[in-house]
C-alpha positions in Angstrom: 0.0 0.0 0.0 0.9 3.1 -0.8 1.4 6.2 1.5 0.4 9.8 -0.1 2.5 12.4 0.5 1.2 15.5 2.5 0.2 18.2 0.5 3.1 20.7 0.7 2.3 24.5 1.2 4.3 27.4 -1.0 4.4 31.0 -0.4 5.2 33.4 -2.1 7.8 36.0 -0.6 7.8 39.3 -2.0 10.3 41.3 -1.9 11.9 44.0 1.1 10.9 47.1 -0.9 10.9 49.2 2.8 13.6 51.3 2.9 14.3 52.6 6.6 16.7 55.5 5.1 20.1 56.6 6.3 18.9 58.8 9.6 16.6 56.2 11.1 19.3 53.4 10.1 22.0 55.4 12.4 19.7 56.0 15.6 18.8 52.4 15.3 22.2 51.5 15.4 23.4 54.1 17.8 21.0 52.9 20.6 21.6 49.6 19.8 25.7 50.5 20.6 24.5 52.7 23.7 22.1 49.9 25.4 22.7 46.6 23.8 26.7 46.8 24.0 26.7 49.8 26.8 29.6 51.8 25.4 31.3 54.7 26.9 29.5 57.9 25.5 33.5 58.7 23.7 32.6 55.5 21.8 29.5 56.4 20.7 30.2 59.6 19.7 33.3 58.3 17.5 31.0 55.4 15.9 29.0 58.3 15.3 31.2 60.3 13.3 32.5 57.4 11.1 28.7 56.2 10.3 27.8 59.8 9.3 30.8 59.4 6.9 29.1 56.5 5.9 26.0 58.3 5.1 27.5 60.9 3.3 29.1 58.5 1.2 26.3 56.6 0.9 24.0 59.4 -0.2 26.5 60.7 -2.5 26.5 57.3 -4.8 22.8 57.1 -4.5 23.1 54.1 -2.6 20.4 53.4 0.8 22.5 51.6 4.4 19.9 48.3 3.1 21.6 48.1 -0.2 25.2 48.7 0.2 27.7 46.1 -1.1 30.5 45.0 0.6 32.3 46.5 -2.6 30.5 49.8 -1.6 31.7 49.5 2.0 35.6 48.5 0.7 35.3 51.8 -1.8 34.2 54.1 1.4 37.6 52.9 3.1 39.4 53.3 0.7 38.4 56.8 0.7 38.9 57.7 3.7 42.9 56.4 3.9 
């Protein structure tokens, strides 16, 4: 005899079109830093700095904090040596 296989369910994922933008991306991941990791408000403030130069490097290839490349990421240090 013959056992029938369940019936197997398919969904259908749809892309991440949401887009939380640069601003809301860095106080996310400055309170994360601040709380989650408790560092020293001179830590912060330098993570700060170097994730605004992110942003404005970001911003000025047209490219959002959800869709940069780790080639994007290697280009923006090479920048700043």
């Amino acid at each position: 005899m013959w056992k029938q296989k369940p019936a197997t369910k398919s969904f259908n994922v749809l892309p991440l079109t949401y887009s939380m933008g640069w601003s809301a991306a860095i106080t996310d991941y400055i309170n994360f830093i601040r709380i989650e990791k408790s560092l020293s408000d001179n830590s912060v403030a330098a993570y700060k700095r170097d994730v605004n130069k992110l942003m404005e490097y970001g911003e000025s290839i047209g490219v959002e904090p959800e869709s940069m490349t780790t080639q994007n990421i290697r280009d923006f240090q090479r920048q700043c040596s």
